[in-house]
Steps between C-alpha positions, in 0.01 A plus 500: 500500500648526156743183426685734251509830405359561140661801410835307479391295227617696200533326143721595271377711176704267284246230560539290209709160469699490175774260403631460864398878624277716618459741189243844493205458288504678132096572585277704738548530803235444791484503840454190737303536829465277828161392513529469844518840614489663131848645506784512241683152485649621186543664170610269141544525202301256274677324211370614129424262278835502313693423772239209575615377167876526580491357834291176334750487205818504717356265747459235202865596436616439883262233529742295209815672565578431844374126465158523706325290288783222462691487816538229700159436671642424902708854434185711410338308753790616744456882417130501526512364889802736554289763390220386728730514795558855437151586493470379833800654649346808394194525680647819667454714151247309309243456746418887628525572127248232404272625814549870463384461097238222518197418711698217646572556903885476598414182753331325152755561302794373776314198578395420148565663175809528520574124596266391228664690308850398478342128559324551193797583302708200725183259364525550137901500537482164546345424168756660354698100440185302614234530126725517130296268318339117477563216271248428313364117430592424076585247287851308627644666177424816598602730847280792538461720763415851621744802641414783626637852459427887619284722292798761512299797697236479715262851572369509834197706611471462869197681709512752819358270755820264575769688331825251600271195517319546149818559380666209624261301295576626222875531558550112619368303210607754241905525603473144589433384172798706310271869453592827509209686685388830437258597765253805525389536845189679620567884458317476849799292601772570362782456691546200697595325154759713456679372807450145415661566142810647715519241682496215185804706396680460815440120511670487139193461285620659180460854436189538264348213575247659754385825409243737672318733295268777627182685293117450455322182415334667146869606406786270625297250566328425163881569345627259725245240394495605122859457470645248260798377736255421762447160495249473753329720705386426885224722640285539808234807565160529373296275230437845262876569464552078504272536179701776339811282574402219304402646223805716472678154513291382214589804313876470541555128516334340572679427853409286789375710860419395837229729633327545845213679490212614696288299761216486672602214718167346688566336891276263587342420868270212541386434859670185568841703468680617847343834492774682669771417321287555169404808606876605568613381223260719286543827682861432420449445143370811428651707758901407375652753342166705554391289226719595272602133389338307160432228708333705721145232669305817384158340477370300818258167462354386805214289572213674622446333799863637642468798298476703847731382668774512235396895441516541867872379546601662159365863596697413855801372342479891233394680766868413728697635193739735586567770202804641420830585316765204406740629738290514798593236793092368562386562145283136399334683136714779314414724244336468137749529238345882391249701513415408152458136623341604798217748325456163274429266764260749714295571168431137484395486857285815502302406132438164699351651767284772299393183361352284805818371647581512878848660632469224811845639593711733294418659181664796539894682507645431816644759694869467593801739659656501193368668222490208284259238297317311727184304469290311766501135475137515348204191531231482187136321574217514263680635185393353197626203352547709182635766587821667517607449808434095532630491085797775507827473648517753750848437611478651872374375773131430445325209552157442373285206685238232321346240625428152367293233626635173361815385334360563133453835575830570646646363156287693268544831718916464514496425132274792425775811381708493225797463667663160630857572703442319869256411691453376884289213679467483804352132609533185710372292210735355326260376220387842493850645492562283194199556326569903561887450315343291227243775421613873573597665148847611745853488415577443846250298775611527884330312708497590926745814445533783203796588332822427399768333698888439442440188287655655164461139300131631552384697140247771515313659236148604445189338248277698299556873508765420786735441244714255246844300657629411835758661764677325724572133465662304255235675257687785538894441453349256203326771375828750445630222326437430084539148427649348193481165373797303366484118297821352388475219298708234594 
């Protein structure tokens, strides 16, 4: 039973957010589809790169003229939880269009995104009067101390998987700290934002101080970055465009970025664990968002001698998935962003298996009513350690299984990719669970559960080819911030 009707969800073509309005693109224009069913969400029309430029250059100027940067801390404070009030009282619009364009189900987003979401922005609000600066210990003829102040303009590149959420991170710390943002969603996602910018408005957040612009990554995206008025740049997608990121804020700063990357994020069983609950806890770690999460526990560990039995509940636990669009009333896995993404994740899965690996469950499209991208919630044994399938991020719902037989192998098997964003244990040992935090190459170590919870003070960020700065936390409101020193000789 459908919990809303799709076809109702119509964006507007003037899908760009440009000092306090929705404005029509000066670029292309390209067509949007639902990935659940493949049917037109929308049509746009991209930004070009001059009126990239123009937005960044007259958010600078809003950013100083209406006092964002220098207002009284408690009063930007106020607007920002104003604005996250609206955001909730507006479930009714923003959450259909949020499931109708994404591969997030309505039920997901009601329950959670969107609460995170304006909790995120309420979270970082509150450091709006709360961090300006520390005294610093000199001479007693001397009183120095540190300030801090906004960079001016913030860009913003935010992914497809968690449009509002993703966002929000981006959004908290950045306005928080006195920024203008300029934010490039996904052009996968590219609506959702728009809302959220209409709603800033409405809470009294100057006009021009949160813009939305719409285009390609190799276009407005690299403009964005490249520009001179940017001060920073905030960015989370894959390591390859990560890379081109940096350098092109080398090349035109240089200017500080916060960037999560890729991951192949390892989830480790050792028999003493409760085996259940492990097991759970893995199947949903890979199965969330059909996988389509950087965090995603995309590479199972388990000690051999409860390898079976943790294969056996995991290909139960894929097996009871039940397929199907964002706006069906049932639906426990939805859709693969595209087809692109899809054809991606089942080329993977099919060169492992020419190759010796075993399709223990999945490993193949799933079939759905809808004529959408769906994949089955796929378990890996016996690929190689090198190859690309253990090393790659797949970003779907694939799980490929090793086994280990001691704690030294565990270690040297989860710290065997290049990447180093999260990484689960799942023990009773509390020595062992210690030892495991101490030695994982992992930005992030959970220990009896994976994944995030509401506990913003908490940063995240990846190691390695995971990527350079943190999100969330104190890391990152202190990170929006530039900090000057002062010494006044008395």
């Amino acid at each position: 039973m459908p919990l809303f009707d799709p076809d109702t969800i119509r964006p507007a073509l003037a899908a760009n957010f440009i000092g306090g309005k929705a404005v029509v693109g000066s670029g292309h224009s390209f067509m949007v589809t639902r990935p659940s069913d493949g049917g037109l969400l929308g049509e746009l029309r991209a930004a070009d790169t001059q009126q990239l430029a123009d937005t960044v250059e007259n958010a600078a100027l809003a950013q100083k003229a209406s006092g964002w940067g220098t207002m009284e801390p408690r009063g930007r404070m106020r607007l920002l939880r104003r604005w996250a009030d609206l955001i909730e009282a507006d479930a009714a619009t923003l959450a259909p269009l949020e499931a109708a364009g994404s591969s997030r189900t309505l039920p997901e987003i009601l329950a959670w995104d969107l609460p995170y979401t304006a909790e995120c922005i309420r979270f970082f609000a509150e450091f709006a009067d709360k961090h300006g600066g520390e005294i610093g210990a000199t001479t007693p003829d001397k009183l120095g101390f540190t300030l801090t102040q906004p960079y001016g303009v913030v860009g913003a590149i935010a992914p497809w998987n968690l449009p509002l959420v993703m966002a929000a991170w981006k959004l908290g710390p950045a306005l928080a700290a006195g920024n203008a943002v300029v934010l490039k969603p996904s052009e996968l996602t590219p609506f959702s934002v728009v809302r959220l910018a209409e709603l800033a408005v409405a809470a009294g957040i100057p006009a021009g101080v949160f813009n939305v612009v719409q285009g390609g990554g190799a276009d407005i995206g690299d403009a964005l970055v490249r520009h001179e008025a940017v001060g920073k740049v905030s960015f989370t997608g894959s390591t390859r465009t990560g890379r081109a990121i940096m350098a092109a804020c080398a090349q035109t700063g240089p200017k500080p970025s916060t960037l999560e990357l890729g991951g192949k994020s390892p989830q480790l069983v050792f028999a003493d664990a409760d085996i259940p609950k492990a097991s759970a806890l893995v199947a949903r770690a890979i199965t969330l968002n059909s996988g389509q999460v950087c965090v995603a526990g995309s590479r199972l560990l388990v000690q051999d001698k409860v390898r079976d039995e943790v294969v056996e509940r995991l290909t139960t636990a894929f097996e009871s998935h039940r397929i199907g669009s964002t706006w069906d009333e049932g639906t426990t896995m939805g859709p693969i962003i595209s087809e692109g993404q899809l054809a991606q994740i089942d080329g993977i899965v099919q060169r492992a298996r020419a190759n010796g690996a075993e399709a223990v469950t999945g490993g193949a499209r799933a079939t759905s009513p809808q004529a959408g991208s769906y994949y089955q919630p796929t378990l890996l044994a016996n690929a190689a350690a090198d190859s690309e399938a253990v090393q790659g991020e797949i970003f779907g719902p694939v799980l490929t299984v090793q086994s280990f037989a001691d704690e030294e192998e565990a270690f040297a098997l989860a710290n065997g990719t290049r990447y180093g964003l999260a990484a689960g244990v799942h023990t009773n040992d509390l020595s062992r669970a210690m030892r495991a935090i101490r030695t994982l190459d992992a930005g992030t170590v959970w220990v009896n559960r994976y994944g995030r919870s509401d506990d913003f003070i908490l940063p995240t960020g990846g190691f390695r080819q995971s990527g350079v700065g943190k999100d969330l936390g104190r890391e990152a409101y202190l990170a929006s911030c530039k900090v000057k020193t002062a010494l006044i000789q008395i």
